[in-house]
mmJSON file of the N, C-alpha and C atoms, coordinates in Angstrom:
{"data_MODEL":{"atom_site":{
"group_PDB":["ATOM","ATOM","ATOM","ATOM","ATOM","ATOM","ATOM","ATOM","ATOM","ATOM","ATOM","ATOM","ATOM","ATOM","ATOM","ATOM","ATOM","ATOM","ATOM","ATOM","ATOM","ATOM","ATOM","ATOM","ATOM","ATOM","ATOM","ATOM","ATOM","ATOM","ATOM","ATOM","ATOM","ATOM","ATOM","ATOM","ATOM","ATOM","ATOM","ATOM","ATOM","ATOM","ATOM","ATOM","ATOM","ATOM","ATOM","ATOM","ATOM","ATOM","ATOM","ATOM","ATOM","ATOM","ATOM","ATOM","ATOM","ATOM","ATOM","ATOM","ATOM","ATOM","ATOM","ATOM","ATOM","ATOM","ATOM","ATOM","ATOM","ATOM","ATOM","ATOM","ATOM","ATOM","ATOM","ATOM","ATOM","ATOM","ATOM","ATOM","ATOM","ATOM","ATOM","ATOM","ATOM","ATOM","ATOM","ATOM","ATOM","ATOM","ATOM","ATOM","ATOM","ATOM","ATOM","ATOM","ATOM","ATOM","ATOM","ATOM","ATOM","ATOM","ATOM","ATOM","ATOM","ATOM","ATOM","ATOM","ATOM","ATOM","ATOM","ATOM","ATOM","ATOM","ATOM","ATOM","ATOM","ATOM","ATOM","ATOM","ATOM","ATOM","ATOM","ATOM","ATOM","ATOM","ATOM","ATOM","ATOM","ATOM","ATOM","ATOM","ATOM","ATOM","ATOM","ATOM","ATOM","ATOM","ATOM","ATOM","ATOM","ATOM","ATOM","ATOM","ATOM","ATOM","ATOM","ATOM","ATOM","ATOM","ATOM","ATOM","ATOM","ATOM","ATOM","ATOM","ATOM","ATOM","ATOM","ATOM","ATOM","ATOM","ATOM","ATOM","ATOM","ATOM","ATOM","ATOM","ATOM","ATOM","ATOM","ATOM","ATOM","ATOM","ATOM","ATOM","ATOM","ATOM","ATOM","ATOM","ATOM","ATOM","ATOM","ATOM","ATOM","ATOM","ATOM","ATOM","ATOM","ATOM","ATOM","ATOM","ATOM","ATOM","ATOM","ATOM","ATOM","ATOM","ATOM","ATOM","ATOM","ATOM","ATOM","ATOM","ATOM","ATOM","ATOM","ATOM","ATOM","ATOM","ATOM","ATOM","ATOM","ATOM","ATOM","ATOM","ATOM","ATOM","ATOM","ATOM","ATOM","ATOM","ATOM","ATOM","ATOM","ATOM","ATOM","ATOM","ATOM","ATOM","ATOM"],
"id":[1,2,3,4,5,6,7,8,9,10,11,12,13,14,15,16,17,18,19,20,21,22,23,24,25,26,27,28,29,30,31,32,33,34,35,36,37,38,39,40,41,42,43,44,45,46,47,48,49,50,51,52,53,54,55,56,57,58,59,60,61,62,63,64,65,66,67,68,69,70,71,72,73,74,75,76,77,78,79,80,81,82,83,84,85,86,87,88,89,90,91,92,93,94,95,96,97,98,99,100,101,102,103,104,105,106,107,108,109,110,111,112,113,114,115,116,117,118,119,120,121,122,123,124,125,126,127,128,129,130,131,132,133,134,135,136,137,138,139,140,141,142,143,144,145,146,147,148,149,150,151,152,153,154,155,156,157,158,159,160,161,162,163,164,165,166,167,168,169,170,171,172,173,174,175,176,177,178,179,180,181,182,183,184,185,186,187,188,189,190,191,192,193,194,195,196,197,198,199,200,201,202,203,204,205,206,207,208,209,210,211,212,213,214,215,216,217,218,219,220,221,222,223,224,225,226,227,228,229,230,231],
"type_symbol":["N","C","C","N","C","C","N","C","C","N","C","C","N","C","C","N","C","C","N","C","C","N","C","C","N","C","C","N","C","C","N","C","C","N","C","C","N","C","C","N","C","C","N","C","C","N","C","C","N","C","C","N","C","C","N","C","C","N","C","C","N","C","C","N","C","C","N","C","C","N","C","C","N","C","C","N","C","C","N","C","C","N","C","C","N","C","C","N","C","C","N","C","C","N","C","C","N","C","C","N","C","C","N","C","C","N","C","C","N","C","C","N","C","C","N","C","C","N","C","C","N","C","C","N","C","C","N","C","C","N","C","C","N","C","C","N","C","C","N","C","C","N","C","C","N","C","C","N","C","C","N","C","C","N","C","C","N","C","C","N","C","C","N","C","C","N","C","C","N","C","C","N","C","C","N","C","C","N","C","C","N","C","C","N","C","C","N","C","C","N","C","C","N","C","C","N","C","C","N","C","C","N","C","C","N","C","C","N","C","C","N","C","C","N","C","C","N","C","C","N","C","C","N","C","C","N","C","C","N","C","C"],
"label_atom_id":["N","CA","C","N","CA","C","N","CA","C","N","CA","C","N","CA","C","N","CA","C","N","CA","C","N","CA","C","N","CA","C","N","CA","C","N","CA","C","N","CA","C","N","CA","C","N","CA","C","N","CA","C","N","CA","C","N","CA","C","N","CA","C","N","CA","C","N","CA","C","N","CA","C","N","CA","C","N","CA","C","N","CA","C","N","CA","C","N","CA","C","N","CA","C","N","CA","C","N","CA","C","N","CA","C","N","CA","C","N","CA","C","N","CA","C","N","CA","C","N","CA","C","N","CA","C","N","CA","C","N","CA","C","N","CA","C","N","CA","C","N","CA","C","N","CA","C","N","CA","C","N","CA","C","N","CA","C","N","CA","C","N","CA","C","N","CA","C","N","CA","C","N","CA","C","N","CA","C","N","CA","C","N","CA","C","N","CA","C","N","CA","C","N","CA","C","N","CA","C","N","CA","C","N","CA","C","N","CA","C","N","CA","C","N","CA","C","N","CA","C","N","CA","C","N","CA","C","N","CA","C","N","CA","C","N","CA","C","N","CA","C","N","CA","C","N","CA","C","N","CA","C","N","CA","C","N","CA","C","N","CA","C","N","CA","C","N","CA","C"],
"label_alt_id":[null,null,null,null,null,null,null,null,null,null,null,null,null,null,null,null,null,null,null,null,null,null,null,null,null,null,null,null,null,null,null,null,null,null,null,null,null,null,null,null,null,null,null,null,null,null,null,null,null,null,null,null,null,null,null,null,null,null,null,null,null,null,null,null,null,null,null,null,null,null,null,null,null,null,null,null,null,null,null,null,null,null,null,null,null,null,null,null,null,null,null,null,null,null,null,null,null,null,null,null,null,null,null,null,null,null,null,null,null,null,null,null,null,null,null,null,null,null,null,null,null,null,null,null,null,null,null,null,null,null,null,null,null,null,null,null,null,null,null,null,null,null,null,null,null,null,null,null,null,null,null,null,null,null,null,null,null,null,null,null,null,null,null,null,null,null,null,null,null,null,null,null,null,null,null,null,null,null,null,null,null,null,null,null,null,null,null,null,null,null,null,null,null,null,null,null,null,null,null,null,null,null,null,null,null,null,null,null,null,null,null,null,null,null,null,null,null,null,null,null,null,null,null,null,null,null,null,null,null,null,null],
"label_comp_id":["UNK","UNK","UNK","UNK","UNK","UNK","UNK","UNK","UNK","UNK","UNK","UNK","UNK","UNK","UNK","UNK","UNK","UNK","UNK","UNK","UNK","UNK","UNK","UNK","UNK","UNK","UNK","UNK","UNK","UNK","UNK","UNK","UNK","UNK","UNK","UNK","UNK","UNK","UNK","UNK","UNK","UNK","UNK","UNK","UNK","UNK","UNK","UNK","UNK","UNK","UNK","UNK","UNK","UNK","UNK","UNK","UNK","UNK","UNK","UNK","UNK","UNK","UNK","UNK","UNK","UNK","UNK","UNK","UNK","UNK","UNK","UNK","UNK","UNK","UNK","UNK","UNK","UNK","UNK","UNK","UNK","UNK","UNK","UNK","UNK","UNK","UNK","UNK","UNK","UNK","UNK","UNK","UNK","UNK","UNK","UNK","UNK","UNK","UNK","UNK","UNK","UNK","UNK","UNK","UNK","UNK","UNK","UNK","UNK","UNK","UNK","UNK","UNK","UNK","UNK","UNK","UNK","UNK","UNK","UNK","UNK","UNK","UNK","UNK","UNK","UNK","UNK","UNK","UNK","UNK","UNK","UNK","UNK","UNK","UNK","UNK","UNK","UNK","UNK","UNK","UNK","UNK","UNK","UNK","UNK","UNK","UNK","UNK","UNK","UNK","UNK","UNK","UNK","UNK","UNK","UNK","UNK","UNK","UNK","UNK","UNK","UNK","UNK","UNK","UNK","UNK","UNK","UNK","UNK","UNK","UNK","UNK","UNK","UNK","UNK","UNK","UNK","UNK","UNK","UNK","UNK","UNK","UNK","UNK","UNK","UNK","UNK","UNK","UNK","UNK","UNK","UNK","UNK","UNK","UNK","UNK","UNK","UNK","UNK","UNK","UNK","UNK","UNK","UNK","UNK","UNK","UNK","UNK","UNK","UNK","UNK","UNK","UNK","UNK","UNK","UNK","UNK","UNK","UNK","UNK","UNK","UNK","UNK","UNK","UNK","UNK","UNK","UNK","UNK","UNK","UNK"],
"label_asym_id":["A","A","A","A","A","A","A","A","A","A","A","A","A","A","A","A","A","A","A","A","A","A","A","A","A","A","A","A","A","A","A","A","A","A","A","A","A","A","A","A","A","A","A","A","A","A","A","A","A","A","A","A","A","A","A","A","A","A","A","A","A","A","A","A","A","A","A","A","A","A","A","A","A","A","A","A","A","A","A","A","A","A","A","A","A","A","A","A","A","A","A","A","A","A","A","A","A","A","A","A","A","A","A","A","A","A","A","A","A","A","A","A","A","A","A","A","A","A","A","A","A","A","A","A","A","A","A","A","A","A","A","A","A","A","A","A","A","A","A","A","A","A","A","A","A","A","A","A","A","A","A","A","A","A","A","A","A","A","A","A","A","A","A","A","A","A","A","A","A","A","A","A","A","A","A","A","A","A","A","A","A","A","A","A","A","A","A","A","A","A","A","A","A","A","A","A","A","A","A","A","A","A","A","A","A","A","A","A","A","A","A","A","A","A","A","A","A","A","A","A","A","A","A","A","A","A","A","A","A","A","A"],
"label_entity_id":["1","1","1","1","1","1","1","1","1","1","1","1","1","1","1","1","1","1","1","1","1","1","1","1","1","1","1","1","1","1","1","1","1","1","1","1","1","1","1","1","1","1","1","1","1","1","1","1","1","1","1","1","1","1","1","1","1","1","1","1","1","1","1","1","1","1","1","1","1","1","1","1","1","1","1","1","1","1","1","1","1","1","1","1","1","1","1","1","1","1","1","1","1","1","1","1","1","1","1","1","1","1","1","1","1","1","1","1","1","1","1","1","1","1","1","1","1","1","1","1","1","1","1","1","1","1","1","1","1","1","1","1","1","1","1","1","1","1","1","1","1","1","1","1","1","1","1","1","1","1","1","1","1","1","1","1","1","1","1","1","1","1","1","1","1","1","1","1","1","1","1","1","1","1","1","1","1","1","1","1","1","1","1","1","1","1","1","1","1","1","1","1","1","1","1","1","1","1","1","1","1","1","1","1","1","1","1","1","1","1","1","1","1","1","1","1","1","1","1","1","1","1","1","1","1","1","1","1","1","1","1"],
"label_seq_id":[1,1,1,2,2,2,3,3,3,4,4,4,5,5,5,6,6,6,7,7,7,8,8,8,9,9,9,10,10,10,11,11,11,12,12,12,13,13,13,14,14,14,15,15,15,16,16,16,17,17,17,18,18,18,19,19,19,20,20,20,21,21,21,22,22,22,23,23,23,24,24,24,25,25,25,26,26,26,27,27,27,28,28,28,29,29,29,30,30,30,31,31,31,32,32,32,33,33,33,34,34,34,35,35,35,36,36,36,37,37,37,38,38,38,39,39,39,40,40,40,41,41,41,42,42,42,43,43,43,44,44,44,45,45,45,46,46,46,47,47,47,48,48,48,49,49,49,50,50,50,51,51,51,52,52,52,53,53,53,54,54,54,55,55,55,56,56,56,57,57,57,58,58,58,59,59,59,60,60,60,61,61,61,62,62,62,63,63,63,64,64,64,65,65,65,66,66,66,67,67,67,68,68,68,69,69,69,70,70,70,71,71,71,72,72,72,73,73,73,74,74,74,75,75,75,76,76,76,77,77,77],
"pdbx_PDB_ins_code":[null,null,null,null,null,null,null,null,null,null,null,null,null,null,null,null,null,null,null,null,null,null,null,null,null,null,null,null,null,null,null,null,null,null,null,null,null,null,null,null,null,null,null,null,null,null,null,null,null,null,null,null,null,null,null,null,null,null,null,null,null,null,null,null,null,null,null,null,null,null,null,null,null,null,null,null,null,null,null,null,null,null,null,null,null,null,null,null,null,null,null,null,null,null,null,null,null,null,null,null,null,null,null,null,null,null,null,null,null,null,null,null,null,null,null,null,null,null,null,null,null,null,null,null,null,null,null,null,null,null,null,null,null,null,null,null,null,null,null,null,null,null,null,null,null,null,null,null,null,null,null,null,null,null,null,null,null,null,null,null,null,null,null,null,null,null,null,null,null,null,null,null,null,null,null,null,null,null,null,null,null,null,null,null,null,null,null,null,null,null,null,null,null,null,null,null,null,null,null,null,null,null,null,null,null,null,null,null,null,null,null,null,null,null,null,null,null,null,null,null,null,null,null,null,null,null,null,null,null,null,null],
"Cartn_x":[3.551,2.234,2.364,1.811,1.674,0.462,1.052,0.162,-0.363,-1.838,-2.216,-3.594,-3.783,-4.809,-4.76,-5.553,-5.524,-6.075,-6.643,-7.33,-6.2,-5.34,-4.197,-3.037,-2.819,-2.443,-2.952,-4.072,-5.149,-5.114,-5.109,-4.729,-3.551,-2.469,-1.357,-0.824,-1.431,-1.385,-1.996,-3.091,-3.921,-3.494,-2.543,-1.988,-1.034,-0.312,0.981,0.31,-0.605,-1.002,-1.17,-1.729,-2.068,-1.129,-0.286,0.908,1.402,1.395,2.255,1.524,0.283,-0.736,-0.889,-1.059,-1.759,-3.133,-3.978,-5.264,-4.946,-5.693,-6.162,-5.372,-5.883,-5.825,-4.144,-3.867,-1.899,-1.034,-1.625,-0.951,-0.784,-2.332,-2.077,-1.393,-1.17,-0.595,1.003,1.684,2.929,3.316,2.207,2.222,2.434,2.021,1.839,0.953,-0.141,-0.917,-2.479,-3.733,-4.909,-5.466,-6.218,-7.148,-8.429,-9.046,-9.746,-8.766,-7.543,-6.962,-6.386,-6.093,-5.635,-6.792,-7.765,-9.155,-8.991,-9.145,-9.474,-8.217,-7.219,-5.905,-6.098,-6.774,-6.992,-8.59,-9.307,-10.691,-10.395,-9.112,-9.324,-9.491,-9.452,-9.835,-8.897,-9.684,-8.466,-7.935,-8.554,-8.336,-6.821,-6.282,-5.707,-4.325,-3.606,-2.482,-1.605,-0.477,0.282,1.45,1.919,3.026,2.766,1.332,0.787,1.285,0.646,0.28,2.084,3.15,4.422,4.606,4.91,5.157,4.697,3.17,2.671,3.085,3.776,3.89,5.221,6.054,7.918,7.552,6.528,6.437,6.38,5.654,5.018,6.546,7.075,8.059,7.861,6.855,6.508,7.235,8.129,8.719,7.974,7.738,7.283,7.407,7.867,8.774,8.119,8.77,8.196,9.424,8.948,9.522,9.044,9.594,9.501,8.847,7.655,6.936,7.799,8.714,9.297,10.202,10.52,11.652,11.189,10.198,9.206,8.839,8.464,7.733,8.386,9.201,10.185,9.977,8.69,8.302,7.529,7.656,6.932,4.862,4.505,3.17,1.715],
"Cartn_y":[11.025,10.952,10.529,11.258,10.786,9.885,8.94,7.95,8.305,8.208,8.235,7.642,6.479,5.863,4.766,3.621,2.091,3.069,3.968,4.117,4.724,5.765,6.765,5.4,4.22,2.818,2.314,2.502,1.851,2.866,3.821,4.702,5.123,4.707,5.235,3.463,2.238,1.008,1.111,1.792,1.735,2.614,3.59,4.889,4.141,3.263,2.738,1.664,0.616,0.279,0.604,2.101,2.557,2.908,3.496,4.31,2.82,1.394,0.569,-0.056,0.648,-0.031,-1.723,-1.527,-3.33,-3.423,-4.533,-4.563,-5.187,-4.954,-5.457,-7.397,-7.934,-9.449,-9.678,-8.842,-8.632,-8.645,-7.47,-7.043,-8.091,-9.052,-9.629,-10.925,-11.446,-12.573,-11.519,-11.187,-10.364,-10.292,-10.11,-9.748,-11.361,-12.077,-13.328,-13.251,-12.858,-12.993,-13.328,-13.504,-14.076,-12.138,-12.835,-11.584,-10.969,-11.44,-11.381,-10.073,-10.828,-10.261,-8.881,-8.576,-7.063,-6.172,-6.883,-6.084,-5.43,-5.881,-5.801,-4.937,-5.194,-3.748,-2.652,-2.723,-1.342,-0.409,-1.479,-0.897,-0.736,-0.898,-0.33,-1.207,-2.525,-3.211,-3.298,-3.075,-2.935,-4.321,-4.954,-6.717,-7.412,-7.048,-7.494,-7.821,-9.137,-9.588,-8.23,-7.931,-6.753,-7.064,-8.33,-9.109,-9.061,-9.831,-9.456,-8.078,-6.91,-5.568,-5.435,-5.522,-5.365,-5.784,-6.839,-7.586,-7.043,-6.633,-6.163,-4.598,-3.818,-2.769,-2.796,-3.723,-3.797,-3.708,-5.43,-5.378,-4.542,-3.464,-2.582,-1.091,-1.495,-0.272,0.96,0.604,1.96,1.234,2.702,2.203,2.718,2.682,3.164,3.232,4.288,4.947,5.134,4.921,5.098,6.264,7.428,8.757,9.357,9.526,10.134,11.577,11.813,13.093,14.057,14.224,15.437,15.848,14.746,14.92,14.852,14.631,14.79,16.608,16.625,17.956,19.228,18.924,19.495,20.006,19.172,19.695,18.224,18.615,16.822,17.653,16.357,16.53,15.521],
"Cartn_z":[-0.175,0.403,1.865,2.646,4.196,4.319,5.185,5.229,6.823,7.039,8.235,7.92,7.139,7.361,6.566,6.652,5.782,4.331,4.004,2.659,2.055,3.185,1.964,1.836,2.324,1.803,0.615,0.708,-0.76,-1.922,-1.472,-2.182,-2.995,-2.538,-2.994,-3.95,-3.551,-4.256,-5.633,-5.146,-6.481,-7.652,-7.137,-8.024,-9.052,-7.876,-8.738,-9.658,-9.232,-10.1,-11.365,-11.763,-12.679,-13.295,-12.609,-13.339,-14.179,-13.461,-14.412,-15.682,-15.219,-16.268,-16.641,-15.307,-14.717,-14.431,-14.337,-13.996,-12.819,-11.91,-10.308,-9.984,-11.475,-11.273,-11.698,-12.751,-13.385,-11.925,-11.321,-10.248,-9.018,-8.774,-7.755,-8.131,-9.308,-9.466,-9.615,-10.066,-9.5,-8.272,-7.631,-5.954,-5.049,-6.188,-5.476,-4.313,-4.581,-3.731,-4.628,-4.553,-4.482,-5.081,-6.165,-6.476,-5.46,-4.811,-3.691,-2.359,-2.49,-1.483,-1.912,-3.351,-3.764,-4.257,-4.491,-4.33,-3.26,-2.34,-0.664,-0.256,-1.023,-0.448,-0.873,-2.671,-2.888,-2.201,-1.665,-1.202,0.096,0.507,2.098,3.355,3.095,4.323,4.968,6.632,7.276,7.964,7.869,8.101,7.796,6.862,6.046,6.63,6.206,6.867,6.353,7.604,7.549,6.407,6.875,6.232,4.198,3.917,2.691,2.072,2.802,2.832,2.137,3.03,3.257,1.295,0.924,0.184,-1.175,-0.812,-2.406,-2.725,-1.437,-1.496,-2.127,-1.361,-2.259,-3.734,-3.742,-5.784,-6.007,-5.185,-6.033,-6.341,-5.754,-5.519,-4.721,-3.93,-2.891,-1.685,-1.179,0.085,1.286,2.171,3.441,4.695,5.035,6.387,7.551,8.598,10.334,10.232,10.702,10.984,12.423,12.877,14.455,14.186,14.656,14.138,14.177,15.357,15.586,14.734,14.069,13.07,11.468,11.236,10.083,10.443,10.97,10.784,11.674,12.882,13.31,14.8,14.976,16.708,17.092,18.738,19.063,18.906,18.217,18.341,19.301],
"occupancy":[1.0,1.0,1.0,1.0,1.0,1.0,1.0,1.0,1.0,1.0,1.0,1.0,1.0,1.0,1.0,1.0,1.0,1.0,1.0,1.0,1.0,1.0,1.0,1.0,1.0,1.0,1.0,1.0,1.0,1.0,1.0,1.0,1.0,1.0,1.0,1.0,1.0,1.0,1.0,1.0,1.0,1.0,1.0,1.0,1.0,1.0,1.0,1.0,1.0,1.0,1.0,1.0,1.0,1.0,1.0,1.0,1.0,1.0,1.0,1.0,1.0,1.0,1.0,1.0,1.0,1.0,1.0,1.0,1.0,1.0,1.0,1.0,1.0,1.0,1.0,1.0,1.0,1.0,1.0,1.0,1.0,1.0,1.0,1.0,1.0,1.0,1.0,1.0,1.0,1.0,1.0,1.0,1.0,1.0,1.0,1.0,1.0,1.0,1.0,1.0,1.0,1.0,1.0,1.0,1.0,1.0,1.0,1.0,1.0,1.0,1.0,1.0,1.0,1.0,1.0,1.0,1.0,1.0,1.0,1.0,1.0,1.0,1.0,1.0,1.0,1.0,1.0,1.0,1.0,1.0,1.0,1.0,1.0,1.0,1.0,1.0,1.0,1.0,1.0,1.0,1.0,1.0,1.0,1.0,1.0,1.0,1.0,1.0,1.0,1.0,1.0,1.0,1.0,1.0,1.0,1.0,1.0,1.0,1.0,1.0,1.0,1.0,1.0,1.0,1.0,1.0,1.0,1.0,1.0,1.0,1.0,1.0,1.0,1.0,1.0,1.0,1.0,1.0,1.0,1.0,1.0,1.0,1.0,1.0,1.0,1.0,1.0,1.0,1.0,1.0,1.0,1.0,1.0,1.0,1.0,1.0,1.0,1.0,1.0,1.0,1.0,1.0,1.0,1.0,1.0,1.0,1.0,1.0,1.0,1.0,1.0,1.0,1.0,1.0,1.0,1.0,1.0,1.0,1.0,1.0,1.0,1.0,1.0,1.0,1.0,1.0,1.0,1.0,1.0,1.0,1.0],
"B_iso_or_equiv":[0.0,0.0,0.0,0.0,0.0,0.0,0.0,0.0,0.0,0.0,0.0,0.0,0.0,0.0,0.0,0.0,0.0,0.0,0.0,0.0,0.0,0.0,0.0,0.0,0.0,0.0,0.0,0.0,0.0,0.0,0.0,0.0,0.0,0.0,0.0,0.0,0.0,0.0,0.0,0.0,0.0,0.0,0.0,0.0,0.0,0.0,0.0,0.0,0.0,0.0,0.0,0.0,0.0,0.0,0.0,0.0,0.0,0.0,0.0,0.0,0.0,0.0,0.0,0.0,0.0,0.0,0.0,0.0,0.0,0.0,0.0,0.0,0.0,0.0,0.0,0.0,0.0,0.0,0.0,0.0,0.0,0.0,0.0,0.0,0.0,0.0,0.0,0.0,0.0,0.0,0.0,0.0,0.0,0.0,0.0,0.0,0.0,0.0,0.0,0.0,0.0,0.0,0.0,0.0,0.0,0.0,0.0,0.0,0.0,0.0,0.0,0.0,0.0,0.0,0.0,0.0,0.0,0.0,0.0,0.0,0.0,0.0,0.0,0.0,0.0,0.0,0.0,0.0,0.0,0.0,0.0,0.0,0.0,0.0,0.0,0.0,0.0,0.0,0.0,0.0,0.0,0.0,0.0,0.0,0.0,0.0,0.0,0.0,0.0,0.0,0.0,0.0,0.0,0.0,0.0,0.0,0.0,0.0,0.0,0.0,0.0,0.0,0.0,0.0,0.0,0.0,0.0,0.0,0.0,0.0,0.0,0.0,0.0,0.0,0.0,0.0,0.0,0.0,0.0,0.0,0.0,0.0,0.0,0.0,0.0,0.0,0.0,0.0,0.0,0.0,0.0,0.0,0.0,0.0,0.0,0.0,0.0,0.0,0.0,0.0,0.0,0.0,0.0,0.0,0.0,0.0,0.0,0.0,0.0,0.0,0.0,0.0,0.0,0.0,0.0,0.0,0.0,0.0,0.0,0.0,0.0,0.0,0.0,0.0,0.0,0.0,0.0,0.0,0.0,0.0,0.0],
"pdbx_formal_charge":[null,null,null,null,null,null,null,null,null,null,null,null,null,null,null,null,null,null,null,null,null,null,null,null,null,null,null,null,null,null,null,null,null,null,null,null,null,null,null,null,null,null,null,null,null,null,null,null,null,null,null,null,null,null,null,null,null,null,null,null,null,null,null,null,null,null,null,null,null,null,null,null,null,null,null,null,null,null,null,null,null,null,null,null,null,null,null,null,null,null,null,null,null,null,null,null,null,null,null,null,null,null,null,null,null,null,null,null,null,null,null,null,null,null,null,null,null,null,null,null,null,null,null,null,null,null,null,null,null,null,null,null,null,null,null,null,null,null,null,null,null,null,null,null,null,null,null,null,null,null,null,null,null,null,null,null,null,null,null,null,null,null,null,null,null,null,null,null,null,null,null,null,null,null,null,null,null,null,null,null,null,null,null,null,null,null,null,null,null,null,null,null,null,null,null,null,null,null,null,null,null,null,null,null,null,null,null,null,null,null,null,null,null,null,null,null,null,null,null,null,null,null,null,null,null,null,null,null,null,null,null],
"auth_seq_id":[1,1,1,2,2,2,3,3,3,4,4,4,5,5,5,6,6,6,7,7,7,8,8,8,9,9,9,10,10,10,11,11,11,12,12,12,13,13,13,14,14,14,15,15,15,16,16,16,17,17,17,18,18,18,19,19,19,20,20,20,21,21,21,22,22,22,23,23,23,24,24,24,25,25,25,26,26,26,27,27,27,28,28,28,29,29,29,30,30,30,31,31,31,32,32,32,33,33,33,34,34,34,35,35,35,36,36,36,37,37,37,38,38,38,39,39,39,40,40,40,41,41,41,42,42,42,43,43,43,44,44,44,45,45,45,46,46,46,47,47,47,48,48,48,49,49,49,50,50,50,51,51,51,52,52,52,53,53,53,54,54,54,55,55,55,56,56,56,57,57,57,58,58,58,59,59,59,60,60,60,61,61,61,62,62,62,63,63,63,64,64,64,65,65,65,66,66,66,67,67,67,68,68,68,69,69,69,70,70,70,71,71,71,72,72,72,73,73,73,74,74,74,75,75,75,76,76,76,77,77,77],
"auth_comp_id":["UNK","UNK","UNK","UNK","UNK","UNK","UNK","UNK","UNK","UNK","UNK","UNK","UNK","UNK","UNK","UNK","UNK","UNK","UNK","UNK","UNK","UNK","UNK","UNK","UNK","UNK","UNK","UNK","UNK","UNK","UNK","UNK","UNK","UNK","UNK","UNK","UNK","UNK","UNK","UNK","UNK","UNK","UNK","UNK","UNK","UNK","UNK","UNK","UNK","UNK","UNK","UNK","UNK","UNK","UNK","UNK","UNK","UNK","UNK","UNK","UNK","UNK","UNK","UNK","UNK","UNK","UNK","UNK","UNK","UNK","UNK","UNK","UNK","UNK","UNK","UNK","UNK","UNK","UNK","UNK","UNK","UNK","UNK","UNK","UNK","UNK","UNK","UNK","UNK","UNK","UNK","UNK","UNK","UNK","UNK","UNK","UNK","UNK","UNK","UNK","UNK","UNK","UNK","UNK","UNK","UNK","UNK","UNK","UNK","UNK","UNK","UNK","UNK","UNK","UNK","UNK","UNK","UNK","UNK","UNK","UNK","UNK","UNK","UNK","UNK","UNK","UNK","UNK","UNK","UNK","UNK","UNK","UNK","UNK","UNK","UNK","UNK","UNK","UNK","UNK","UNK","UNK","UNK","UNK","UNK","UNK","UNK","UNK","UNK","UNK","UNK","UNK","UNK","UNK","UNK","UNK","UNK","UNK","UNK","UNK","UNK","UNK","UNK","UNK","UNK","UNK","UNK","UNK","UNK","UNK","UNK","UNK","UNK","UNK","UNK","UNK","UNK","UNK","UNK","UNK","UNK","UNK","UNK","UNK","UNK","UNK","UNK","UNK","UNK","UNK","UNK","UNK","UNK","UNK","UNK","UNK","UNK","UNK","UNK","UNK","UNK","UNK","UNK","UNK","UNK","UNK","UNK","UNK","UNK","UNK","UNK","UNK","UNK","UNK","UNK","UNK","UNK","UNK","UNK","UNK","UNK","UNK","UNK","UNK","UNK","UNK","UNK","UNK","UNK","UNK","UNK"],
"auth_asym_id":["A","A","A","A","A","A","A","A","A","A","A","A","A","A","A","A","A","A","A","A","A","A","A","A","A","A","A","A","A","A","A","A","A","A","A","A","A","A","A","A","A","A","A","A","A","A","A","A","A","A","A","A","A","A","A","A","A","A","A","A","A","A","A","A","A","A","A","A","A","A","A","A","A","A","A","A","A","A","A","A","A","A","A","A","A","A","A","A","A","A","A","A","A","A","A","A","A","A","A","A","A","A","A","A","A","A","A","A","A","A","A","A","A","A","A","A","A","A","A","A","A","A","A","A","A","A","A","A","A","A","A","A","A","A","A","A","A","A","A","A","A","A","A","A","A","A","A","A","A","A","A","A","A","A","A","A","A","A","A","A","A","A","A","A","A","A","A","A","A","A","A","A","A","A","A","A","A","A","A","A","A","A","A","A","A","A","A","A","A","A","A","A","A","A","A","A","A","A","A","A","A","A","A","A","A","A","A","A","A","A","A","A","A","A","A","A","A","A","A","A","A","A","A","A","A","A","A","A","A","A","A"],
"auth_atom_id":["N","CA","C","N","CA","C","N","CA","C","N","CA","C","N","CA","C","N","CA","C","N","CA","C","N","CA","C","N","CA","C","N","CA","C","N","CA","C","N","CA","C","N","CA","C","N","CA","C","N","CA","C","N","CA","C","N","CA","C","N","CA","C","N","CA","C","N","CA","C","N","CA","C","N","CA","C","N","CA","C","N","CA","C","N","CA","C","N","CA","C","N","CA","C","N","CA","C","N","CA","C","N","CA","C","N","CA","C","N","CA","C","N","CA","C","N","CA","C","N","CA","C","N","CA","C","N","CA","C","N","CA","C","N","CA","C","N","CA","C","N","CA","C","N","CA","C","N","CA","C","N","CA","C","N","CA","C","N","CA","C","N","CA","C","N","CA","C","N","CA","C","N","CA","C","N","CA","C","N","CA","C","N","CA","C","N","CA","C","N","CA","C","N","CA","C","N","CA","C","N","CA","C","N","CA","C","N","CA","C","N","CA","C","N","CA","C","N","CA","C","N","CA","C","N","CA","C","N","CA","C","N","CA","C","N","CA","C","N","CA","C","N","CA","C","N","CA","C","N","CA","C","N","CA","C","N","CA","C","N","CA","C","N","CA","C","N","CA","C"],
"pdbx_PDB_model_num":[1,1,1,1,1,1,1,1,1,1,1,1,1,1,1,1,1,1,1,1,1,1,1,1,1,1,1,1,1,1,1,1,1,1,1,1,1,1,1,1,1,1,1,1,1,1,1,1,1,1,1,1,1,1,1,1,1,1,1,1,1,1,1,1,1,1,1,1,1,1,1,1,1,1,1,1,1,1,1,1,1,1,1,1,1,1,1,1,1,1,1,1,1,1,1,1,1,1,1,1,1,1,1,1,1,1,1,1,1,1,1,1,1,1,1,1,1,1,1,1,1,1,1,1,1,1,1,1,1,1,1,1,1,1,1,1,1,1,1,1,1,1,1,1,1,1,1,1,1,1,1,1,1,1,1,1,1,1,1,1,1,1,1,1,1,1,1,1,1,1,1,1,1,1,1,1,1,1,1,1,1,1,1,1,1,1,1,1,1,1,1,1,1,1,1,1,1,1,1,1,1,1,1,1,1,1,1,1,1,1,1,1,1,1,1,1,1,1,1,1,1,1,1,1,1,1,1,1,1,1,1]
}}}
């Protein structure tokens, strides 16, 4: 999934969530983080500490790449 926005982030959290078949509150105590605050990752806010963001994404097993466009897609854009 290409990420080019805080929602395809929320989006792709909330997938794995499901796939592990966790509820919202399972996940954020895993995440070690505050239920309030993984609400708020899967709805998109863009507020949100980056560092957090980082952390619940490892638990989560999604990795996520900085790719140089030109070399993602094969021309500078």
């Amino acid at each position: 999934m290409k990420i080019i926005s805080v929602e395809s982030i929320s989006e792709a959290v909330k997938t794995r969530r499901k796939q592990l078949g966790l509820t919202q509150s399972e996940t954020a105590a895993m995440c070690n983080v505050g239920a309030r605050f993984f609400s708020e990752l899967e709805n998109g806010k863009e507020t949100l500490q980056m560092n957090k963001v980082l952390h619940c994404l490892e638990m989560l097993g999604i990795n996520l790449y900085a790719v140089n466009r030109e070399d993602d897609m094969g021309e500078i854009k």
